[in-house]
N, C-alpha and C positions, 0 to 999 in steps of 0.2 A: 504493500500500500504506500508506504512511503516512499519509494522508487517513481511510483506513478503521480504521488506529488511532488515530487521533485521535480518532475516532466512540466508540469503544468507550470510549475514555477516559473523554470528555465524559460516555454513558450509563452508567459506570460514578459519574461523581461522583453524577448524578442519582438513582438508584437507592441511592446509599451516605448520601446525606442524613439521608433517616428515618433507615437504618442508625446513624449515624455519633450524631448525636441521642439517638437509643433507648438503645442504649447506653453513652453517657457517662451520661445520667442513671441508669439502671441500675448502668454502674460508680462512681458517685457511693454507692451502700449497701453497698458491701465498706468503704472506710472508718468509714462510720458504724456497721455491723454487727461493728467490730472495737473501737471504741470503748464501744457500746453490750452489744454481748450479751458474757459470757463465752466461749473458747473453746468450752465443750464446748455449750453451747449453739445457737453458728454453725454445730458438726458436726452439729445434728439438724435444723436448718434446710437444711442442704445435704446433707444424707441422706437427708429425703424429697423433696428437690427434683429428687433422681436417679430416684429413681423416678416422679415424676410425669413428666419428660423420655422414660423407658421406654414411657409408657402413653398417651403423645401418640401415638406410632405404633402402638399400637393403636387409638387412638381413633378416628382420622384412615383405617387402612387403605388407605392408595395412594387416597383418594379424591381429595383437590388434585391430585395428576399426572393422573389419570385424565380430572377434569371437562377441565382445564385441553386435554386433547389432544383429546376427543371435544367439547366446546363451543367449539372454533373452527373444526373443520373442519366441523360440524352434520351427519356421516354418518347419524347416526340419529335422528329428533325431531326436536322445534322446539329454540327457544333457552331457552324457560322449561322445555320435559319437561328437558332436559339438566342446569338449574341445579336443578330440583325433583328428580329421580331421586335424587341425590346426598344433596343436604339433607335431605331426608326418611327417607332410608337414617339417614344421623349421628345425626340427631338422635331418634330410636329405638334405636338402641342407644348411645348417648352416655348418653338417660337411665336404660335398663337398665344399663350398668357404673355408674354415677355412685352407682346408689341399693345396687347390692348391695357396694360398698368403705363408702357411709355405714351400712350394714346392720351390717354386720362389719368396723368399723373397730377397736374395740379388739383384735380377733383378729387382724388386721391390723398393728395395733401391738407384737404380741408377737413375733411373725414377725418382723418387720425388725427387733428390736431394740433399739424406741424406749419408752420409759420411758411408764407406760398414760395417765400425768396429759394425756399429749401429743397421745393418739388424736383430741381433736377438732380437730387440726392437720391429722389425716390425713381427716377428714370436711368439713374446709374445701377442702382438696385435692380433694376429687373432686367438687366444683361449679365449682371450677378449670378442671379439665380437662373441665368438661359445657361452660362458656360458650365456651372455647377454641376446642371442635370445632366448634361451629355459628357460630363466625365462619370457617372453614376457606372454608368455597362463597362467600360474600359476597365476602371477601377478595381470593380467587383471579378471582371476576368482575371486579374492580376491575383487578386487573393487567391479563386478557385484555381490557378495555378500552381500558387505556392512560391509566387515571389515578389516574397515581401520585400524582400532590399531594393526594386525597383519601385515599388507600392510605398515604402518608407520616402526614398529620394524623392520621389514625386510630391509627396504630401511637405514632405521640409522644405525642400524649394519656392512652393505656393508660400509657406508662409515668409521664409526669408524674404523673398520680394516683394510681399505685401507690406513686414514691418519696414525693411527699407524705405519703399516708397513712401507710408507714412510719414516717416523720421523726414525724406526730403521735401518732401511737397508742403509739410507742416510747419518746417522751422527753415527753408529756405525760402519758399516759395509764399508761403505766410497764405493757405491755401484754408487752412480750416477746417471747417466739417465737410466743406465740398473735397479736399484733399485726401480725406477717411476714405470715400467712396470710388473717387477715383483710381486708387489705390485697390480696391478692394477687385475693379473693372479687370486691371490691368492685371493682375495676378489669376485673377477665373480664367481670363485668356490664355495667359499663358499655361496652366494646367492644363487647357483643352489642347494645345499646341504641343503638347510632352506625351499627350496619351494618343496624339492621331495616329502616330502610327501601329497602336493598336488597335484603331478603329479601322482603317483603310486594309489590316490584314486581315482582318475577320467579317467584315462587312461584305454581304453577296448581294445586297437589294433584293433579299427574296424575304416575303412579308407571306409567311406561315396562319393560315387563320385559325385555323382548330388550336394551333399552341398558342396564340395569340388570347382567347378564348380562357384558356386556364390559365395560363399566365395572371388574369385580370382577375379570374376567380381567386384563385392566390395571393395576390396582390393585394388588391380593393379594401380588403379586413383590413390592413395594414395603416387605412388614411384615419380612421377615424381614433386607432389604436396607439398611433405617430400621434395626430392631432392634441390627444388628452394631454399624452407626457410630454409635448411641447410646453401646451397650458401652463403645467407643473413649472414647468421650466423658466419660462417668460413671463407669464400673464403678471404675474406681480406687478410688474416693472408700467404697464397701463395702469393699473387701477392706482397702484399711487403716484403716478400722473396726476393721475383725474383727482384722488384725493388730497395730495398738498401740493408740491411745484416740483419745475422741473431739477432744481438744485437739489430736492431732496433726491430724488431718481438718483441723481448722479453720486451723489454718497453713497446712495446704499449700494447704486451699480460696482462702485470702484469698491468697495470693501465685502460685497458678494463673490466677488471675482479671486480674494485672497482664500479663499475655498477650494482654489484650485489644486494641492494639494492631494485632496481626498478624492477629488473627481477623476485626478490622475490617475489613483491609484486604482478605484475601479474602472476606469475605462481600459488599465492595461488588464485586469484579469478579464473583464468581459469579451475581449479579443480572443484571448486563451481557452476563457471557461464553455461559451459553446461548442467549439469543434476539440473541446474534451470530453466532452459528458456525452456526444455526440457517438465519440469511439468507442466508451467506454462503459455504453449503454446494455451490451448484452452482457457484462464480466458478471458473473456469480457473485462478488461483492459490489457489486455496482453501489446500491443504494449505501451502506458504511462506507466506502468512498466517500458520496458524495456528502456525506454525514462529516465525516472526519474535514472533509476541504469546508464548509460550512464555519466548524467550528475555528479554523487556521483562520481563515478570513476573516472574521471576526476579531481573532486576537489582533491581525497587524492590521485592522483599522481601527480598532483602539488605541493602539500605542499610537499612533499616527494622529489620532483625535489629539489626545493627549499633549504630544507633541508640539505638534502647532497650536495649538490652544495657549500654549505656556509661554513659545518663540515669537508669536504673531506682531505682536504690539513692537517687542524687537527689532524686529527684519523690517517693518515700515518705516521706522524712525533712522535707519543707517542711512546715510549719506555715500554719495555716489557723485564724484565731479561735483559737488557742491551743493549738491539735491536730496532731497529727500527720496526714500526709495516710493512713497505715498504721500503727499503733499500736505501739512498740517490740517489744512481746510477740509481735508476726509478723514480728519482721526476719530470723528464723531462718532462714526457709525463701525469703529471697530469689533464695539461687542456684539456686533449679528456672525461675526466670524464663529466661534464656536455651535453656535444655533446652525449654521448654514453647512458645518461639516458633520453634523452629527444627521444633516438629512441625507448627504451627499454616502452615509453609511449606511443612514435605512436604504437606498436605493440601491448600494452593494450588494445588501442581504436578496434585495429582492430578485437581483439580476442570478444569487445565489438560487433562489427559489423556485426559477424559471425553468428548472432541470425536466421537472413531470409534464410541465405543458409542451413542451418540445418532442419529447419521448415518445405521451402517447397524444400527438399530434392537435392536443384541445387549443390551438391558437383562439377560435373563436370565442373562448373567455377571457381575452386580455383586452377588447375594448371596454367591457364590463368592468373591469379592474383599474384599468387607467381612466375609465371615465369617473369613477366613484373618486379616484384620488383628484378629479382636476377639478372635481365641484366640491368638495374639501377645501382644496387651494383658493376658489374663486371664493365661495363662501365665507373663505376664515382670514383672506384680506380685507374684504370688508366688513365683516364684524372686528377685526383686530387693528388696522393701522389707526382708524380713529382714537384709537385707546391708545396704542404701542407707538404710533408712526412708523417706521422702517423697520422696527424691530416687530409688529405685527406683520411685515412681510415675510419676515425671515423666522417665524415662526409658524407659521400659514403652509409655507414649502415645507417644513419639517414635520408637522403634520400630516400633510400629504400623501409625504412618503412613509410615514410607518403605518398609515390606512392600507396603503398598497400593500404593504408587505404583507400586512395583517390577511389581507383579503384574498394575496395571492396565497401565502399559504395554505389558509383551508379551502383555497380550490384545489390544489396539490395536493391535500393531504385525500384528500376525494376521490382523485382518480391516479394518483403514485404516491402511497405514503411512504413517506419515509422517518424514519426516526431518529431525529436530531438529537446532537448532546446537549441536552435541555441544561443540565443542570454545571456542565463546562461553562456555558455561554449565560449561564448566571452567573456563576464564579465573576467571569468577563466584565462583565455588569458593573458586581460589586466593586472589585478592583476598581474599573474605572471610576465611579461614580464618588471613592472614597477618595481617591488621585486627586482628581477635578476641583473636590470641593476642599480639599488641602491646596490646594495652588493660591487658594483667598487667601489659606492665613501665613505661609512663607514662603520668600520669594529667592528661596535654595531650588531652583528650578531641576536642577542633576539630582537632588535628595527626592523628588515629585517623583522622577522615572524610578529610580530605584524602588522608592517605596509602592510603584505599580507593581512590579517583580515581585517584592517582597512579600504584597498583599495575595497574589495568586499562588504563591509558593504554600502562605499560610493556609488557604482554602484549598491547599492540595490539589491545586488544578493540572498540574503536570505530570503524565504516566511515568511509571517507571523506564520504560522504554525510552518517552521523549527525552528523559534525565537523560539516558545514554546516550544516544546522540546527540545530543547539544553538547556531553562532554566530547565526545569523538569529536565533533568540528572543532572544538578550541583547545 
């Protein structure tokens, strides 16, 4: 067992590389975006970037899962009808939505709320999300390949020359929020331009209808199921809009974003975790497996919680070239950080949970699941920020996400139970929870970690086994 988490591990760093990458250079323009744009500025920047986030999964439609499931097993077609079916779908209606947002983008602009000067922000956006879609099928070939180191390079590149571009267009060019998008233009392009020639080798123009047909069937669950956990994701970011200003947005955007951390952390196992569980679905211990990864998961997103929870306040205030790493004017809203990484773990667990719905194929209960968490979300902004402000949003998300998990479980346990280390992942709990609330009263931050160790040691949460190897490794 431990051999096969070992696996997971390893594939989980591999897969989390780009990840890991991608993201810091992207978490690299929340400092400079706080530095450089005025709050209420950053709010319109991340206020249509929520909805461009909304209209990904429109654009997309359940097609990457779809290809992804019917291009490996080749039930229907060849292997070019299957990558062409797809692509040629997208990119027809990618450039039908693309042209009628640039058509009626100031109308558009009025609608959301965004001041008219800005509408060609919202007309840069939807060339965004044209090059996006039609790197969707290239993409997702490269993974069903099995080469990520071209799939990584790809993904690093877009962002390298996106934060480039920022950095110049922002601080030479004195460009602004029009320079964000620009930026954002330039770099979709060029992604599409990196994967053509994986489109020109695989593309035959031949438009399959019957695979077209399932495809859709396939797919289509997937908008409303993408839709909810967009919701989750974004919608906050409107409603307190709409409920204080755009300055507060931008607080809570820039110190939501130092959660990135945790989200790392799961986004690099969820790369790994499906096409493990995926394998290692028929093993006679399958289910303690997936017990055993569960409970792992858990521990190192606890300490990781922990972690940064204690570091956070730290790492903003270091100075860089003369700067703050986070601009004093967003220290505000620092303590949504710990709220905001503790959802970013219920959502871990959940992506943990996701094992039985994949297995025996009940997709159709995850818009049910994610829809229950995005009216949680939607409902507990508005009951909560009037009371909380920002910090009603970031507790609203955290909410959300242990609804889900809650929910996905006892669907899971319904039709794949499995039986978790209930009383490990208490343990977990406690520790944490005693860690946490000692970090108030000394600010011995290295005495905090330790005495997490120490508190699981005392609750006997480490097998005898584990004792062995952790001494073997050191």
């Amino acid at each position: 067992m431990f051999d096969q988490i070992k696996q997971l591990g390893k594939e989980t760093a591999i897969y989390g590389l780009s990840t890991i990458i991608g993201r810091f250079l992207n978490f690299i323009l929340v400092p400079f975006y706080t530095n450089v744009l005025k709050p209420d500025q950053y709010g319109i920047v991340t206020t249509i970037y929520a909805y461009i986030a909304f209209l990904n999964i429109i654009y997309s439609y359940g097609m990457e899962s779809a290809y992804m499931r019917y291009a490996s097993s080749l039930e229907i077609g060849s292997k070019k009808e299957n990558f062409s079916t797809p692509f040629i779908s997208i990119f027809l209606t990618s450039l039908l939505f693309s042209s009628i947002i640039h058509i009626f983008s100031e109308k558009i602009a009025n609608l959301i709320n965004i001041p008219i000067d800005f509408s060609v922000c919202i007309r840069y956006s939807a060339w965004i999300l044209f090059f996006d879609a039609l790197c969707i099928i290239p993409l997702s070939a490269l993974r069903l390949e099995g080469k990520a180191m071209i799939f990584s390079t790809i993904k690093i590149v877009n962002i390298v020359v996106n934060v480039t571009l920022n950095i110049v267009l922002l601080l030479k060019f004195k460009l602004g929020v029009y320079g964000v998008f620009i930026s954002g233009v330039a770099s979709s392009a060029l992604t599409f331009l990196m994967v053509l020639p994986i489109i020109l080798k695989n593309l035959s123009f031949s438009f399959l209808k019957r695979l077209y047909i399932e495809l859709l069937k396939f797919g289509l669950p997937y908008i409303p199921s993408g839709l909810s956990a967009i919701v989750i994701q974004v919608i906050d970011r409107p409603i307190l809009k709409a409920l204080t200003d755009d300055a507060t947005v931008g607080i809570y955007q820039a110190n939501y974003r130092l959660g990135i951390f945790m989200m790392l952390f799961v986004s690099m196992f969820d790369y790994a975790w499906r096409p493990f569980f995926l394998r290692n679905a028929n093993n006679p211990d399958a289910k303690k497996l997936f017990s055993r990864v569960m409970t792992y998961f858990t521990l190192v997103g606890a300490l990781l919680f922990i972690l940064v929870s204690l570091l956070i306040e730290d790492f903003v205030k270091l100075k860089i070239l003369g700067r703050y790493i986070i601009h004093p004017d967003y220290w505000l809203g620092l303590g949504i950080v710990p709220i905001v990484l503790l959802g970013y773990l219920f959502n871990g667990i959940y992506v943990n949970l996701i094992v039985g719905i994949y297995i025996q194929k009940k997709t159709k209960y995850l818009p049910y699941i994610t829809g229950i968490g995005a009216i949680a979300n939607i409902l507990g902004n508005y009951t909560l920020i009037p009371i909380l402000g920002m910090y009603g949003s970031a507790w609203a998300t955290l909410i959300s996400y242990l609804i889900m998990a809650i929910s996905l479980f006892i669907a899971v346990q319904r039709i794949y139970p499995i039986r978790y280390e209930y009383e490990r992942i208490a343990k977990i709990g406690v520790a944490t929870a005693l860690s946490f609330t000692l970090s108030y009263v000394t600010h011995l931050k290295l005495t905090i970690l330790i005495l997490f160790f120490i508190f699981l040691l005392g609750l006997r949460f480490f097998t005898k086994e584990e004792i062995k190897i952790v001494r073997k490794i050191f």
